[in-house]
C-alpha positions as CSV (number, residue, x, y, z in Angstrom):
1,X,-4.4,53.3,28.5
2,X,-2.4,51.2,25.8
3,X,-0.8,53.0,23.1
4,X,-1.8,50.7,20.5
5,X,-4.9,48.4,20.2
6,X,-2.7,45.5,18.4
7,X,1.0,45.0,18.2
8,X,2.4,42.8,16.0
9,X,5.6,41.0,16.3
10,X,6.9,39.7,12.9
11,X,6.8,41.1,9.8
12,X,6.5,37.9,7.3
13,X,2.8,37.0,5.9
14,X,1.2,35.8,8.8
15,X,2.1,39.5,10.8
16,X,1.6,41.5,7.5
17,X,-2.1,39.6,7.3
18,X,-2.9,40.4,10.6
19,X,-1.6,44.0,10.4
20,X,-4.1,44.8,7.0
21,X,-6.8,43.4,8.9
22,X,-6.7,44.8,11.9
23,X,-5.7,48.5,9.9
24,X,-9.1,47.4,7.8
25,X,-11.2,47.4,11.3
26,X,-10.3,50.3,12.1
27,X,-7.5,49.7,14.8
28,X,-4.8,51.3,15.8
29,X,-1.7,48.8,14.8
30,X,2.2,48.7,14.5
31,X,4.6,46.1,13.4
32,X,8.1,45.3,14.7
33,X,10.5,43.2,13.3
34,X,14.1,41.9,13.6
35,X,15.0,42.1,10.2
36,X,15.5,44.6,7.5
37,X,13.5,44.4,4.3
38,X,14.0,42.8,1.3
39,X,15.5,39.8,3.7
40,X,15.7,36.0,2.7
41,X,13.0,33.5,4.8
42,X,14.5,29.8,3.8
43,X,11.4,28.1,2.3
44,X,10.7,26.1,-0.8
45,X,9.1,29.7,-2.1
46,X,5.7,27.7,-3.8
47,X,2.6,29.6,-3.0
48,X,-1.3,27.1,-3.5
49,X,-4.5,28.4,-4.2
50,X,-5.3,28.9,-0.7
51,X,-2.4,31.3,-0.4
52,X,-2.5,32.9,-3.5
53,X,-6.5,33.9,-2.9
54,X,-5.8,35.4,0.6
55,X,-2.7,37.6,-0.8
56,X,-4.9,38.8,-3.5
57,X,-7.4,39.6,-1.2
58,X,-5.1,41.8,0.8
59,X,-4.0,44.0,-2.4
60,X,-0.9,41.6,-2.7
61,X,-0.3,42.0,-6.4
62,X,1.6,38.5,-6.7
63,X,1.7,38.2,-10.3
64,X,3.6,41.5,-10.4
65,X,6.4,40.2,-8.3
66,X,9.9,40.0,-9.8
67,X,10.1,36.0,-9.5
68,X,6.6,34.6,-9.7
69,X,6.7,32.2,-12.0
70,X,3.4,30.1,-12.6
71,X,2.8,26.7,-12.5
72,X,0.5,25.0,-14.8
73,X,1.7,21.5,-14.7
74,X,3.0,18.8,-11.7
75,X,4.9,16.0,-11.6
76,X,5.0,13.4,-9.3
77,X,7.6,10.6,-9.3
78,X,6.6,7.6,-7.0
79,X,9.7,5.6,-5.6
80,X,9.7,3.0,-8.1
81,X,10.0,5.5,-11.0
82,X,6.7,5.9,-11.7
83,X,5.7,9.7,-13.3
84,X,2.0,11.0,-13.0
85,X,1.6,14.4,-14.6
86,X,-1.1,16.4,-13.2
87,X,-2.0,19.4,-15.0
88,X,-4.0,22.7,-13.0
89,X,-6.6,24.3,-14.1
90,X,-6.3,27.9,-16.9
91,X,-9.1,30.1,-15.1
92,X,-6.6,32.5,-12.5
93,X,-3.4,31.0,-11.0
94,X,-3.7,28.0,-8.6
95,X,0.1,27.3,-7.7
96,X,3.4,30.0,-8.5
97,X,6.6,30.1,-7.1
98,X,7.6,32.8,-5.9
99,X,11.0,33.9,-3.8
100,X,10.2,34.6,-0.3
101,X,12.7,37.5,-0.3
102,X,10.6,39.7,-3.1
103,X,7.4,38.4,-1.8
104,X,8.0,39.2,1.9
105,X,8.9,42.4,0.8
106,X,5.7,43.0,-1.4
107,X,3.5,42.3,1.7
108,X,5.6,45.1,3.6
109,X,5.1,47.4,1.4
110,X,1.6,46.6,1.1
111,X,1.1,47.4,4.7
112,X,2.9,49.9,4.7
113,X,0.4,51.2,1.5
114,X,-2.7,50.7,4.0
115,X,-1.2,52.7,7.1
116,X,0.7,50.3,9.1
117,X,3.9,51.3,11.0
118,X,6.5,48.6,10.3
119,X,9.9,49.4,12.7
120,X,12.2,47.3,10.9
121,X,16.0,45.7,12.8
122,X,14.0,46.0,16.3
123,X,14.5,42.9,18.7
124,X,12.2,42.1,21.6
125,X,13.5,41.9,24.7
126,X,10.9,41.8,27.3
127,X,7.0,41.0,26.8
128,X,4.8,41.4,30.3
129,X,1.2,41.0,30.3
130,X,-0.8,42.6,32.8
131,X,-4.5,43.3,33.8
132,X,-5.4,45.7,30.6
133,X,-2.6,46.0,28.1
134,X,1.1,44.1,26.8
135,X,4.2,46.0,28.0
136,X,7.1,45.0,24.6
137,X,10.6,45.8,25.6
138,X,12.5,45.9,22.4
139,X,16.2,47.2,21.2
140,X,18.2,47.8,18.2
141,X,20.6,45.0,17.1
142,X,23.3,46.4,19.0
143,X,21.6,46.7,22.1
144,X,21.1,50.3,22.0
145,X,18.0,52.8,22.0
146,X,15.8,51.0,24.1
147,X,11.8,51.2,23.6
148,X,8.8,49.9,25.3
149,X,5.1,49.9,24.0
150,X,2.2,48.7,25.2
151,X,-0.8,47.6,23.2
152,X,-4.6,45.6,24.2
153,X,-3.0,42.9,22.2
154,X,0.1,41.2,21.1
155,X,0.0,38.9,17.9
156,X,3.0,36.9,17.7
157,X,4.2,36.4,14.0
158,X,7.9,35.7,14.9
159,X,8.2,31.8,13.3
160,X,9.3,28.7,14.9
161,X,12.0,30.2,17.3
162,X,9.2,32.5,18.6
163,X,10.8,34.9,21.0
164,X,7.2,36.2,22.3
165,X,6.5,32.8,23.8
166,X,10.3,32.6,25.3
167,X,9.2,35.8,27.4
168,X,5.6,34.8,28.2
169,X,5.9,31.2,28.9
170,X,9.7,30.4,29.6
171,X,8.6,26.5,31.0
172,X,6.8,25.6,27.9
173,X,9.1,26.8,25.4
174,X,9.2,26.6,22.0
175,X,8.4,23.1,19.8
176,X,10.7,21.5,18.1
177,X,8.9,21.2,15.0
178,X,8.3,17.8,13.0
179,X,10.2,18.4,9.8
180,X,13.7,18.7,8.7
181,X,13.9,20.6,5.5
182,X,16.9,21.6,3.1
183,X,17.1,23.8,0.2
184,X,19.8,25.0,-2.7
185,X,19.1,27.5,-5.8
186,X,20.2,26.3,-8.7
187,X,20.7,28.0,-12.0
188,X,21.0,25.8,-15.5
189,X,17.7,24.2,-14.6
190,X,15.8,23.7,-18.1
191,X,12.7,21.9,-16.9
192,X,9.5,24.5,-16.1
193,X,7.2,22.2,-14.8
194,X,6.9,21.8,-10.9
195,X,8.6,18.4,-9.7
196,X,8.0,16.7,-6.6
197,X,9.9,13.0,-6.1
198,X,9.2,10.5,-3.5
199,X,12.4,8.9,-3.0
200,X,12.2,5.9,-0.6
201,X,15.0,7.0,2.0
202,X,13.3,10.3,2.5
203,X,9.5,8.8,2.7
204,X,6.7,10.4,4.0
205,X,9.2,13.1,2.7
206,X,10.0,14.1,-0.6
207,X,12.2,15.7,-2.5
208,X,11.4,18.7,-5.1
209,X,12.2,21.1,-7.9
210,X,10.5,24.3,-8.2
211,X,11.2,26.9,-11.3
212,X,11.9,30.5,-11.0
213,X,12.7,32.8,-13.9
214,X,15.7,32.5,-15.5
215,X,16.2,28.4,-15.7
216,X,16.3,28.9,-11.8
217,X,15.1,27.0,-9.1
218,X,14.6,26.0,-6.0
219,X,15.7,22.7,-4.9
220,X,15.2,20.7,-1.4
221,X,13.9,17.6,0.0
222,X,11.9,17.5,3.6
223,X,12.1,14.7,6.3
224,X,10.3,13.6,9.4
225,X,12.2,15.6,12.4
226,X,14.5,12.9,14.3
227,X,16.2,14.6,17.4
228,X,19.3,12.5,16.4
229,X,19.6,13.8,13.1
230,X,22.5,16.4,12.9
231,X,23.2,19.6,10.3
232,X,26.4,17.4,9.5
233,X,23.5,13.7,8.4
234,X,21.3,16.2,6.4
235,X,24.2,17.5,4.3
236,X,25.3,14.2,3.4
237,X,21.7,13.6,2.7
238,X,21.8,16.7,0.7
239,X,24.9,15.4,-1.2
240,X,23.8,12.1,-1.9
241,X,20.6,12.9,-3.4
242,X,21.7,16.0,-5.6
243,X,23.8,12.9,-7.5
244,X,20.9,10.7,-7.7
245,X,20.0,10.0,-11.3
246,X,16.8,10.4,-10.7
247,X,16.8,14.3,-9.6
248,X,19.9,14.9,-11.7
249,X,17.4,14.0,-14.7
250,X,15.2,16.9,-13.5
251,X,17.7,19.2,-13.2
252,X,19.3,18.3,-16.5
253,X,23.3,18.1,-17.2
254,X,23.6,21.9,-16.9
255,X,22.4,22.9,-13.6
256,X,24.7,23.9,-10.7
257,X,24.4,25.5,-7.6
258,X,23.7,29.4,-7.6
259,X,23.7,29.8,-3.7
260,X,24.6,27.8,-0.3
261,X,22.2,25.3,1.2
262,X,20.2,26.1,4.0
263,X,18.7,24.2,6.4
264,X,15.4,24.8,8.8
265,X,12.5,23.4,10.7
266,X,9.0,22.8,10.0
267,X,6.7,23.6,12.8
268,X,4.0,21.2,12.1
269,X,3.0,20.2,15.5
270,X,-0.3,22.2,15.8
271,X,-1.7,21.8,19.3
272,X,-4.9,24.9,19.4
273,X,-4.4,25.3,23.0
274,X,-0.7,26.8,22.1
275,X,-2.5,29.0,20.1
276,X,-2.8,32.0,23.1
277,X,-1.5,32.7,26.1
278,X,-3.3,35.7,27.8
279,X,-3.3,38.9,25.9
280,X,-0.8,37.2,23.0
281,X,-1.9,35.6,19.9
282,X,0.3,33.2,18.3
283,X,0.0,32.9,14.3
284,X,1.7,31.0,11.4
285,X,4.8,29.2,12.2
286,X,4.4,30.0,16.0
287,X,1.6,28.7,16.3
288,X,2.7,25.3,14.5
289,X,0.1,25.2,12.0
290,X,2.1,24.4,8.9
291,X,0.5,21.4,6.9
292,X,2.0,18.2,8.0
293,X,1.8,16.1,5.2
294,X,3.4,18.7,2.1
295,X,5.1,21.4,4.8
296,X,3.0,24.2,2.9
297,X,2.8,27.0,5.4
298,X,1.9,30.3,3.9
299,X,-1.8,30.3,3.4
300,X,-2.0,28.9,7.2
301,X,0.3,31.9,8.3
302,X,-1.9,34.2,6.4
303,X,-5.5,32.6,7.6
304,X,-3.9,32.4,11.2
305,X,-2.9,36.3,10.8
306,X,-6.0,37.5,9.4
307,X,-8.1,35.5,11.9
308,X,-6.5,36.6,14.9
309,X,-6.8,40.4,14.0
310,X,-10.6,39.6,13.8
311,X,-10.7,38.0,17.0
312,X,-9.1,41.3,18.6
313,X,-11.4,44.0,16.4
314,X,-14.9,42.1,17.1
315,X,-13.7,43.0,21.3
316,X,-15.0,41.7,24.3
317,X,-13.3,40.5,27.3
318,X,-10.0,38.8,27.2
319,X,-11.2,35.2,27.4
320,X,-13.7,36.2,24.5
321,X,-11.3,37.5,22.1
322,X,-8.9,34.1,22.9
323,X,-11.6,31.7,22.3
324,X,-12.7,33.2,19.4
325,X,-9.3,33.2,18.2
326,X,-9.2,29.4,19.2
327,X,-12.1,28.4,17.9
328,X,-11.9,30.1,14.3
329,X,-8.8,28.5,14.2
330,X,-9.4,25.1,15.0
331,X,-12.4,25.5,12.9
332,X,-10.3,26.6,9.7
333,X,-7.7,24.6,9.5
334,X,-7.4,22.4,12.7
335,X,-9.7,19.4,11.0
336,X,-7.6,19.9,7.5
337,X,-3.9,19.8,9.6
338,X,-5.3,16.3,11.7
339,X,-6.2,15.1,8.0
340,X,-3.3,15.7,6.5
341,X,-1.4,14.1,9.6
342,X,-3.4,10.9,9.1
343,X,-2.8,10.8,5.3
344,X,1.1,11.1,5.9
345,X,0.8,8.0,7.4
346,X,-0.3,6.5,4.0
347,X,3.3,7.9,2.5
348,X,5.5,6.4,5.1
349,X,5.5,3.2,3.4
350,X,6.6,2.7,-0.2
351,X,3.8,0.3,-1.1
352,X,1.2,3.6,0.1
353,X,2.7,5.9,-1.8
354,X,2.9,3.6,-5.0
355,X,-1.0,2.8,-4.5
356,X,-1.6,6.5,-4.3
357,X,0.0,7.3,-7.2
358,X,-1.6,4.4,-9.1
359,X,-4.9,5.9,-7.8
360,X,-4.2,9.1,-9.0
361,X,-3.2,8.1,-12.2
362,X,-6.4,6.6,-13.3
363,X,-8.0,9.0,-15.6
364,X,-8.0,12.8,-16.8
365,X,-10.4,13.3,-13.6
366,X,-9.0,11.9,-11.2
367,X,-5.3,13.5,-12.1
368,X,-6.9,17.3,-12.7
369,X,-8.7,17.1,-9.6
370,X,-6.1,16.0,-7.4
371,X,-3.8,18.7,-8.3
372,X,-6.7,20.7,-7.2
373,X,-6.9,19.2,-3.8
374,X,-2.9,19.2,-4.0
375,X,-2.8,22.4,-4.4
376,X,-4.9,23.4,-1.5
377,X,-8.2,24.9,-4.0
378,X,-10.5,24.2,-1.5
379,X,-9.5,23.2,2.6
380,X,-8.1,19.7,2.6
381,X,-10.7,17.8,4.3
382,X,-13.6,19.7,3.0
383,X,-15.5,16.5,1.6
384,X,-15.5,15.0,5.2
385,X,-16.8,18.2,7.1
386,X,-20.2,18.5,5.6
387,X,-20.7,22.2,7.6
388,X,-18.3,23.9,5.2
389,X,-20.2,22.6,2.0
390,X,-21.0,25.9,-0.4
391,X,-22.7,25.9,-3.5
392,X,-19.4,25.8,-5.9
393,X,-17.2,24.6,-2.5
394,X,-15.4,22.0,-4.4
395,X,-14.6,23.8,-7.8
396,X,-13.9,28.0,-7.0
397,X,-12.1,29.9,-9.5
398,X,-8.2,30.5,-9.5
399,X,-6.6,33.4,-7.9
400,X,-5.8,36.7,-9.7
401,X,-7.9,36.1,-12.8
402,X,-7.6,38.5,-16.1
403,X,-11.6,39.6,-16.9
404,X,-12.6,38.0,-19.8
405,X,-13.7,41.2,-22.4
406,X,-17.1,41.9,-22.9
């Protein structure tokens, strides 16, 4: 007999998820991670809609984290200068930005809250799969005090790098991921509004400037993955663009750097049949789902997380719970990620990314509802997949509303 119904291996949103829900089934669940919390997870820290409803429904109180700041107002800034100013709707937050540091913590201690045994600074070793259960090897960072568990299930929440699929399918490896992203803090940063600049070197990439308290930010730019590009290119990349009047303009004349640059990739190659291997369940950024066309990640990790622990808690055989998993996946947000992969096609070009804009900037309508679909309020291609119309679909109320008084 296992010892555990569901272990998870990862501790960021996409394990935490997984970890409530299966807790909230009833199952018995622990978590192992690598790291020891609070620990920094390089990201451009902005949370949509999508994400922000799913925290809240897992008693993630987002607004009451240290660096959420919320964003009420876009701008986009088209190669050729153009600005279109998108504002989101008042009723409940649709977009923050919060620092993956306090957040990541938040959701630990959330789970933590609910009954879930997190073993923190514990690195896997050895993950074997046999006819009923998942032997996980794992050490301390030094090596020492050796532990194995078993469990019915493995979910694999350990990012891009995943060292769960290393040990269960050594030939197929790991993806390389289809982004190259960069980001800086910077303090001195006057501008609150959320920034996102198409320059036409970095195309269908972008650069952007996100606020945090404080006149902080976070500052990056993301580019198609070429396996030619080194750590040395995206620097001087990096260098050139912080100089560039138009993100120096953003920024304004005080801002400077308040930490080093950090570079990472962007797993946004999601294949469903990657999604499982046997007994093991790969979620968020192992599993590639990260959105292809903005590199938004955290409501997919969450969905992925909370999805697979469902898959495991409604039982049946082994094949059952993996094509479940599969299938509510693909279902979720496999149509929305082959969207957005088309529509990044549109923003390789200069010429589609100034007709987008244009597009955008017709009316009040057509600018407030795009931040909406932007922003991830309801799944990306819900107007093409007529199965996942609801009554209200298209228009449902912001995250983490304040009741209006009666």
């Amino acid at each position: 007999m296992a010892d555990l119904d569901l272990l998870v291996v990862g501790a960021g949103p996409a394990g935490v998820a997984a970890a409530c829900t299966a807790v909230g089934r009833g199952l018995h669940v622990a978590v192992l991670d690598r790291a020891r919390f609070p620990r920094d997870k390089v990201c451009g820290d902005g949370l949509t809609a999508g994400a922000l409803r799913l925290l809240e429904g897992l008693g993630v109180d987002v607004p009451t984290v240290a660096s959420t700041t919320p964003v009420d107002t876009v701008v986009l800034r088209g190669p050729d200068g153009r600005r279109v100013v998108l504002p989101l709707p008042s009723d409940g937050l649709r977009s923050v930005v919060t620092r993956r540091r306090e957040l990541d913590s938040a959701l630990v201690d959330r789970a933590r809250a609910v009954g879930v045994t997190i073993d923190e600074e514990r690195l896997v070793t050895s993950v074997r799969t046999d006819a009923d259960h998942v032997a996980v090897e794992h050490t301390d960072p030094d090596g020492g005090d050796p532990r194995r568990v078993t469990a019915r299930f493995v979910v694999a929440a350990d990012g891009h790098w995943s060292t769960v699929r290393r040990c269960v399918d050594p030939s197929g490896g790991n993806a390389l991921g289809s982004w190259h992203a960069f980001r800086q803090y910077f303090r001195g940063v006057d501008e609150r509004r959320l920034w996102v600049l198409f320059e036409e070197d970095l195309l269908p990439g972008y650069a952007w400037v996100f606020p945090l308290p404080d006149g902080r930010a976070n500052v990056g730019f993301g580019v198609l993955r070429d396996p030619a590009t080194t750590g040395k290119a995206l620097a001087a990349t990096w260098r050139d663009l912080t100089e560039r009047p138009s993100l120096r303009s953003v920024l304004g004349p005080d801002a400077e750097p308040d930490d080093r640059h950090r570079a990472w990739p962007i797993p946004a190659d999601y294949d469903p049949r990657r999604t499982t291997t046997g007994r093991v369940l790969f979620v968020g950024d192992a599993a590639g789902v990260v959105d292809p066309m903005t590199g938004e990640g955290v409501a997919q990790a969450l969905e992925t997380g909370i999805l697979a622990a469902t898959a495991v808690a409604d039982g049946g055989p082994v094949a059952a719970v993996t094509a479940r998993y599969r299938t509510g996946v693909d279902r979720a947000l496999g149509r929305d990620l082959r969207f957005a992969a088309r529509l990044q096609q549109v923003l390789r070009a200069p010429l589609g990314v100034r007709g987008a804009l244009r597009c955008v900037d017709t009316s009040d309508w057509t600018r407030r509802n795009f931040a909406r679909w932007m922003f991830e309020d309801y799944p990306r291609a819900l107007l093409f997949t007529p199965d996942r119309w609801r009554r209200g679909g298209f228009r449902p109320p912001g995250a983490f509303r304040v009741p209006t008084p009666t």
